[in-house]
C-alpha positions in Angstrom: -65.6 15.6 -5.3 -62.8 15.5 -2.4 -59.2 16.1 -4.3 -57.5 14.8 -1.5 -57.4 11.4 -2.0 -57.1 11.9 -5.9 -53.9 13.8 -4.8 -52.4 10.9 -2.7 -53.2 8.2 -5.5 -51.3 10.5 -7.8 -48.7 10.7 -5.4 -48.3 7.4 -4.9 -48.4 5.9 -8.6 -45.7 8.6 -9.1 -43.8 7.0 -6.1 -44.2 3.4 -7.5 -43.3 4.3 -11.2 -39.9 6.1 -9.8 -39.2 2.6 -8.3 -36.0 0.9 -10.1 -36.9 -2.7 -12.1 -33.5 -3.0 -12.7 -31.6 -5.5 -11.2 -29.0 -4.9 -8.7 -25.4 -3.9 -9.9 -24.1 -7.0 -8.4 -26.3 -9.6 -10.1 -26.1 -8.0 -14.1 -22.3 -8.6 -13.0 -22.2 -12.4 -12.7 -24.2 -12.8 -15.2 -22.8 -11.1 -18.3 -19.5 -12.1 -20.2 -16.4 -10.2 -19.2 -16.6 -8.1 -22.8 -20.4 -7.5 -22.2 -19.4 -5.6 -19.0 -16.9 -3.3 -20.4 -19.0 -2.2 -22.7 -22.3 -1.2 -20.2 -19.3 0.0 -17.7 -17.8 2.4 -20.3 -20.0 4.9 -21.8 -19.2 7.8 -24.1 -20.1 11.3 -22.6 -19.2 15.2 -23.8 -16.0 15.0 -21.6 -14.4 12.6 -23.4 -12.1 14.8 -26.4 -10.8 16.6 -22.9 -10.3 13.6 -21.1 -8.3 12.4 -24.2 -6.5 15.6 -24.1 -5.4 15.4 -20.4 -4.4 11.4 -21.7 -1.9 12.8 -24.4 -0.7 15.9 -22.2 0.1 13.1 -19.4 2.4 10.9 -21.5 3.6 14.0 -23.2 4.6 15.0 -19.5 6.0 11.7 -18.5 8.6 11.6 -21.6 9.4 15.1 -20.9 10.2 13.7 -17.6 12.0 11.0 -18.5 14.1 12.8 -21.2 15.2 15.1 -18.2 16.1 12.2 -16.0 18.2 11.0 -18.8 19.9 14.9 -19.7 20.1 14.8 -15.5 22.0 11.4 -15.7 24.5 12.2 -18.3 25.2 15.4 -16.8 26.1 13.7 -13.7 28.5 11.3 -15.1 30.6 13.9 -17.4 30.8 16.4 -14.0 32.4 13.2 -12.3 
């Protein structure tokens, strides 16, 4: 018995089963309610304590920098 074309019919119903039945991004869009999409667009994944971390460390960073803005401020009125 030839392997050859017992190869290529292997190859091929590999091929076919790699082949994506889901529907386009696009159409699951239109067709779900707005809360529906948040939740498929937002998944949970192992980054996510680190992400929350880089989260807190920016807001901790953006009152720092507005608590130096205000220490700037006042310093600049009781020079003047």
């Amino acid at each position: 018995m030839n392997p050859k074309p017992w190869l290529a019919l292997t190859l091929v119903s590999l091929v076919a089963s790699c082949g994506g039945a889901a529907s386009p991004p696009g159409a699951t869009a239109k067709a779900q309610p707005a809360a529906a999409q948040k939740a498929l667009e937002r998944r949970e994944t192992v980054f996510d304590p680190w992400v929350g971390t880089i989260d807190r460390a920016k807001g901790v960073q953006s009152t720092v920098d507005e608590q130096a803005a205000e220490q700037r401020r006042k310093i600049e009125e009781a020079t003047r």
